[in-house]
Residue, then its C-alpha position, 0 to 999 in steps of 0.5 A: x729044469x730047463x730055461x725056458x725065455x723069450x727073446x726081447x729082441x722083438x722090442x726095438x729099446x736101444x738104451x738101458x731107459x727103453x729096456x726097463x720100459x720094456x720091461x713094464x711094458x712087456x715082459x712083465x705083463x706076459x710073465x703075468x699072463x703065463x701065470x709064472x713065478x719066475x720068468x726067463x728074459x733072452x736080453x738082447x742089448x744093443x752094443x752101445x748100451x752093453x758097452x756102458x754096463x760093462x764099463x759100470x758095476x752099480x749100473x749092471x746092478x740096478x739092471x739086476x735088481x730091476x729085473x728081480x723086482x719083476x721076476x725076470x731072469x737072464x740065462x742068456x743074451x743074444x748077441x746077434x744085431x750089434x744095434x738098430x735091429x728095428x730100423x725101417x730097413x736092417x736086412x744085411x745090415x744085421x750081419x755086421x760088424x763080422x767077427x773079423x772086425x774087433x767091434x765084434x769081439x768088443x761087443x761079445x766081451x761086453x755082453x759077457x761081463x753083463x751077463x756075469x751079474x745077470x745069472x740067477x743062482x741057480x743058473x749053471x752056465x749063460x749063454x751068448x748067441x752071435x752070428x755066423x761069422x758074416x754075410x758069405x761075401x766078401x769072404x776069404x782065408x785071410x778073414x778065416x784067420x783073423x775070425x779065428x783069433x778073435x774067438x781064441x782072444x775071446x775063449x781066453x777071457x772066458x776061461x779066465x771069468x768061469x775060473x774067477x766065477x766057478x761058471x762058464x759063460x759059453x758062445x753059441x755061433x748060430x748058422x743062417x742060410x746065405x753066411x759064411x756058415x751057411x748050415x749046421x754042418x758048414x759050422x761044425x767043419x769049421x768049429x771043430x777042432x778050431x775052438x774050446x768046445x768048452x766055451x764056443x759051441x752051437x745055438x740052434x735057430x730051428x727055423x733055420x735049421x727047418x729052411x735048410x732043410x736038414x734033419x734034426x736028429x743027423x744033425x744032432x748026431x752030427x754036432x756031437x760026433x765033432x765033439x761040439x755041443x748044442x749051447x742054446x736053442x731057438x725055438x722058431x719056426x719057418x714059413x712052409x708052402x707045399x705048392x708055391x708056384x699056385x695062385x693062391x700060394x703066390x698071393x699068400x707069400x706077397x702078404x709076408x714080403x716087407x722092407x725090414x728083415x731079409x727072408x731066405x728061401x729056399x726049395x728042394x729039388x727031386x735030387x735033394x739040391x737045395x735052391x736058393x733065394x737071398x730074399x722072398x722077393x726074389x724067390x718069387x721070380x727066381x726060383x722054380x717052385x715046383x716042391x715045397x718052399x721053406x721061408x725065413x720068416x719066423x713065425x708064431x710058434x702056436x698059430x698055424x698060418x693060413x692055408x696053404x701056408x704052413x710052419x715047421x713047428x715039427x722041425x722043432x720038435x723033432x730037434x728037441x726031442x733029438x736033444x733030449x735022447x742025446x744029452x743028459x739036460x737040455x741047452x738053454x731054450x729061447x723063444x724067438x719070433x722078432x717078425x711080430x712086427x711086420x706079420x701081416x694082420x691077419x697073422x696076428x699083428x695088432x699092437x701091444x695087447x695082441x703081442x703079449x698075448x701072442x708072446x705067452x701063447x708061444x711060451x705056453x705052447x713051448x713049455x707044453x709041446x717041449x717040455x711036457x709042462x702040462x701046467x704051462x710055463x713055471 
């Protein structure tokens, strides 16, 4: 069966006691509101705190237990923001450390001897999320080089722990529009033939994969012709606006402008160009508007926005349904909607009762919608 988690970077515990408060808090709670057994955690740990577990056998095993007692697993972590992904501002801030810099790689190792005695039994393989190599300036040949050796030093240590361990742990580099791989496909040029695709392949954020306005299944086809793999899924979806330059559109988008995190946009053109926007503040002024918008603005995966915006749930969809005609079992698939703090109110922000709620309803609607578990999430 496929694990299905939600992202617990969408709470803002930055040391191991806020974790297991967040646990409490929130994970539990919503595994009991799903009405599941069992319930799949993608466990984001700040770097700090992934150093100090990977420095502490007992430590990572009170961690375990503490997430048994609940009936929480981890089949994967994200490894994205290195730290500090709920200060009042992270926008670019979220791109560093870059993977030419050994703090990245520092991290990336830690969160893999973590997530060694995390993995429940029955777990074939774990998976890490990061970002695309860094922000798409500054960047040249010589930073091409230096982030190619830090993933053959990092591919040598994990095939070294899937040959101590008999499983692999597996980094998935996940594309965002504005880094250095800014689509899937830029990712897959510079991957393929550069990394083992035994351990290093894709995490697929289908919100940004929605914003660059790529097709899910050429996509799909795409990856695995260059001989990589999807290892991960992040099931999200973008804000759409069909009409962006109306009245109504314009004034709808203001609602989703905040200080926190960056929202790219972008727009396709009548020719298929794709314009773009490092940030919805900027799109407003800078873009034509004339065609339809797709906006970096996770949103929640089971509550359509109000009109006339939309969401690109069926760019999920789609990806899924690519994934489960091409391979034999489906990536590790995480819910991640991190924005609930910053929705606006009337799109569903309201505190800790609204947010667990909110969280079992994407994941209800996630293992209905994708992976046809009539009975809800088990």
């Amino acid at each position: 069966m496929t694990p299905l988690s939600y992202c617990t970077n969408v709470h803002p515990a930055e040391d191991l006691d806020g974790v297991l408060a967040q646990l409490d808090r929130y994970a539990e709670p919503v595994r009991r509101l799903v009405g599941a057994d069992v319930l799949g955690l993608g466990l984001w740990l700040p770097a700090a705190l992934a150093a100090a577990l990977a420095d502490d056998v007992p430590l990572r095993g009170k961690l375990r237990a503490e997430l048994d007692a609940r009936g929480l697993q981890v089949y994967t972590l994200n490894a994205f923001p290195y730290g500090g992904f709920h200060d009042e501002v992270v926008k670019h801030s979220v791109y560093r450390p870059q993977w030419t810099d050994p703090r990245r790689l520092e991290y990336t190792l830690d969160c893999a001897t973590v997530l060694a005695d995390l993995l429940p039994d029955t777990a074939s393989y774990g998976s890490i999320s990061t970002l695309p190599l860094a922000w798409r300036t500054p960047w040249d040949d010589a930073d091409d080089a230096a982030a190619t050796t830090a993933l053959a030093e990092l591919t040598a240590v994990l095939d070294d722990m899937a040959g101590r361990d008999g499983r692999p742990i597996r980094l998935a580099v996940e594309p965002e529009p504005g880094c250095v791989l800014d689509r899937v496909s830029d990712a897959v040029r510079w991957l393929a033939g550069r990394v083992d695709p035994r351990y290093i392949g894709l995490c697929l954020d289908t919100c940004h994969l929605a914003v660059s306005f790529a097709d899910p299944a050429e996509t799909i086809a795409e990856i695995h012709r260059a001989g990589l793999s999807v290892v991960k899924v992040q099931a999200s979806a973008a804000l759409q606006v069909e009409e962006p330059a109306s009245e109504a559109a314009q004034r709808a988008l203001v609602d989703f402008t905040e200080p926190r995190y960056l929202h790219q946009v972008r727009e396709r053109a009548g020719d298929g160009t794709v314009l773009g926007a490092d940030d919805l503040p900027q799109a407003l002024t800078e873009l034509p508007g004339q065609r339809t918008w797709r906006v970096h603005f996770h949103v929640p995966l089971h509550a359509r926005p109000a009109a006339p915006l939309s969401a690109t749930t069926d760019v999920l969809r789609d990806t899924i349904a690519a994934l489960r005609s091409t391979v034999d079992e489906l990536p590790h698939l995480e819910v991640e909607t991190y924005t609930w703090s910053v929705l606006p109110e009337t799109a569903g922000n309201g505190g800790d009762t609204a947010l667990i709620r909110g969280i079992a309803a994407e994941l209800r609607w996630a293992a209905v919608q994708l992976l046809d578990q009539e009975g809800g999430v088990r």
